[in-house]
C-alpha positions in Angstrom: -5.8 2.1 13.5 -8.5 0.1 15.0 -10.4 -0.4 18.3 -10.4 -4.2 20.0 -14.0 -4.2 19.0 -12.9 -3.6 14.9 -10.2 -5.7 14.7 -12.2 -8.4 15.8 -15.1 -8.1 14.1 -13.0 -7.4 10.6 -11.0 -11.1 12.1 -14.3 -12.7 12.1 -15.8 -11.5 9.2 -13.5 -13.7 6.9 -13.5 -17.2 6.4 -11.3 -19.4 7.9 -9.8 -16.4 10.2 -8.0 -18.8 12.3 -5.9 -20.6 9.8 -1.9 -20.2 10.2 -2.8 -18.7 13.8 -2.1 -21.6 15.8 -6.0 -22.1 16.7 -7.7 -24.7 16.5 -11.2 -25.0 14.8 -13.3 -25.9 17.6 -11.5 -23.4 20.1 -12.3 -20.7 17.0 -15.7 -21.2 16.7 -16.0 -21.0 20.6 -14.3 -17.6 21.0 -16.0 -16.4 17.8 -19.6 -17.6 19.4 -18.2 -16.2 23.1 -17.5 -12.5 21.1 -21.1 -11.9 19.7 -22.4 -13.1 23.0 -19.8 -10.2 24.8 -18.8 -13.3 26.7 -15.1 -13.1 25.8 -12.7 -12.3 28.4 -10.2 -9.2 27.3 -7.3 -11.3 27.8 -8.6 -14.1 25.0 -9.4 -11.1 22.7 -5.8 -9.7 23.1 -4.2 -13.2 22.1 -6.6 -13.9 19.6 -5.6 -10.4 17.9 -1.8 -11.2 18.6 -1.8 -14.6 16.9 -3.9 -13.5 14.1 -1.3 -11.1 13.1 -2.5 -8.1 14.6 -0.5 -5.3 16.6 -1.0 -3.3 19.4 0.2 0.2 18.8 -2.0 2.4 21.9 -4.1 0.8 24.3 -6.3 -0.9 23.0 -6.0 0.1 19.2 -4.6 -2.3 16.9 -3.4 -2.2 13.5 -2.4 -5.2 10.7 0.4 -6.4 9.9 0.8 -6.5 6.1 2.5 -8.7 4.7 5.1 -7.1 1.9 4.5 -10.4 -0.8 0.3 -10.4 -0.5 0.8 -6.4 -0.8 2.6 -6.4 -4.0 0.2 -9.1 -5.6 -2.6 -6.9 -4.0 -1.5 -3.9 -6.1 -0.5 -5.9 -9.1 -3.9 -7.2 -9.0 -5.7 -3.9 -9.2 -3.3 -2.5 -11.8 -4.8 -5.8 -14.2 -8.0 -4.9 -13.2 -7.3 -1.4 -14.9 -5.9 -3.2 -18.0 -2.4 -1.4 -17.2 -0.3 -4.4 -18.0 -1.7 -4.9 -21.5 2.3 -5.1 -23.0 3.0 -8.0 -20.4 2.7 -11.7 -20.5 -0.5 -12.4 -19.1 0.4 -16.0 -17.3 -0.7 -15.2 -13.2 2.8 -15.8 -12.1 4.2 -13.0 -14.7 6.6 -11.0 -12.6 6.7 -7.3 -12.8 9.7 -5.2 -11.9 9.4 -2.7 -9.1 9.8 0.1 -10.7 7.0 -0.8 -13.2 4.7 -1.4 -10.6 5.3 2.0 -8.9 5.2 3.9 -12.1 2.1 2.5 -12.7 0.4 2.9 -9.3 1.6 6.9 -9.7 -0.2 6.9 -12.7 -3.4 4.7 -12.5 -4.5 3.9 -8.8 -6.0 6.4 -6.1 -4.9 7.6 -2.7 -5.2 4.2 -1.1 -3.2 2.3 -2.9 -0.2 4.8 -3.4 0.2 4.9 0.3 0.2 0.9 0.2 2.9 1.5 -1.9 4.7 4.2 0.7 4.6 0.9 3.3 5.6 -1.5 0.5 9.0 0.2 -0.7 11.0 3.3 0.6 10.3 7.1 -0.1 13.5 7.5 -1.9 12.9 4.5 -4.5 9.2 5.8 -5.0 11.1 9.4 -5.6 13.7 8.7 -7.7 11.3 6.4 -10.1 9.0 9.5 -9.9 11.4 11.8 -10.7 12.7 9.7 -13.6 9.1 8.5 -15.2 7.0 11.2 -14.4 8.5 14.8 -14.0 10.4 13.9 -17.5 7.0 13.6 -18.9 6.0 17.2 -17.9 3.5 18.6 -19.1 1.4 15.2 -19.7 1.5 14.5 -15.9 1.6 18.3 -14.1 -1.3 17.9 -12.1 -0.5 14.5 -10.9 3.4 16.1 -10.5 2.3 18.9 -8.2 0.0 16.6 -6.3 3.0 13.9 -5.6 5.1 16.8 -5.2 3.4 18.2 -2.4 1.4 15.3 -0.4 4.1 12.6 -0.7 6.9 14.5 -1.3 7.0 17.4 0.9 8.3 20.0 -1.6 6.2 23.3 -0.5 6.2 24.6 -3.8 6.0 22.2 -6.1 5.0 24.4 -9.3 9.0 26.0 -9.0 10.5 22.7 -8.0 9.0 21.2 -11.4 9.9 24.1 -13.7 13.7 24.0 -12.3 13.7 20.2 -12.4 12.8 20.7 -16.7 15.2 23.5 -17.0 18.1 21.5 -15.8 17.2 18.7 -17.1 16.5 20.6 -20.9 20.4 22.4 -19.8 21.6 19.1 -19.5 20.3 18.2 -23.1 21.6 21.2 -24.8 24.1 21.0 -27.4 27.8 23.3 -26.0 28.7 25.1 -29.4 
């Protein structure tokens, strides 16, 4: 969450902030001008935070709304930065499927980004792939399986809860002579 004061100064820190906001240029620069010269009325900050896509969750602290789409590619983006993708078609638009992409955050990005992924799709989804990807792969992934276990998860002891999740899955596997 931020204050008034953050939001707008992290709105007019990038360029072109008032694109797709429904304000003009030359109104823009004024109220952009008016805000380093503490000359803008709290009302005019309030709108200007509304239009640009901002929320109000407490008085007077705002947060972002993300969008889903610019997330995704956001995340994607890092991932190719890590050289994850190196078995995909490397064309921009390549699409990746949703379970690859959270596998792969899981595995390769830090805190940040794995709670962009908590916002992006559904603790169930990120659970079931985690279950199925990762906790099959124990022991390659067990500190990364306890950590997920117990800060995403909720599972207070997540040392038990992976040792039974093997044994039934190893029980399942057996052969019934």
């Amino acid at each position: 969450m931020l204050t008034t004061d953050q939001s707008l100064k992290r709105l007019f820190s990038r360029r072109a902030w008032h694109k797709n906001s429904g304000i003009n240029e030359s109104t823009a620069r004024v109220c952009k001008k008016r805000y380093f010269e503490n000359r803008l009325e709290i009302e005019t900050q309030m709108k200007i935070l509304e239009a640009c896509g901002f929320r109000l969750i407490k008085v007077m602290q705002w947060e972002e709304q993300l969008d889903c789409d610019m997330l995704k590619m956001k995340l994607i983006d890092r991932l190719k930065d890590e050289n994850t993708f190196w078995s995909f078609d490397r064309t921009p638009d390549a699409d990746v499927p949703d379970e690859v992409l959270i596998e792969k955050t899981l595995l390769y990005l830090d805190i940040k980004d794995i709670n962009n992924l908590f916002s992006l799709f559904s603790e169930e989804k990120i659970r079931k792939i985690w279950k199925d990807r990762m906790l099959s792969q124990e022991p390659m992934y067990h500190q990364l399986n306890r950590l997920y276990a117990f800060l995403y998860f909720n599972i207070k002891d997540p040392d038990r809860y992976i040792r039974d999740y093997i044994y039934k899955k190893h029980r399942l596997i057996q052969c019934r002579d």
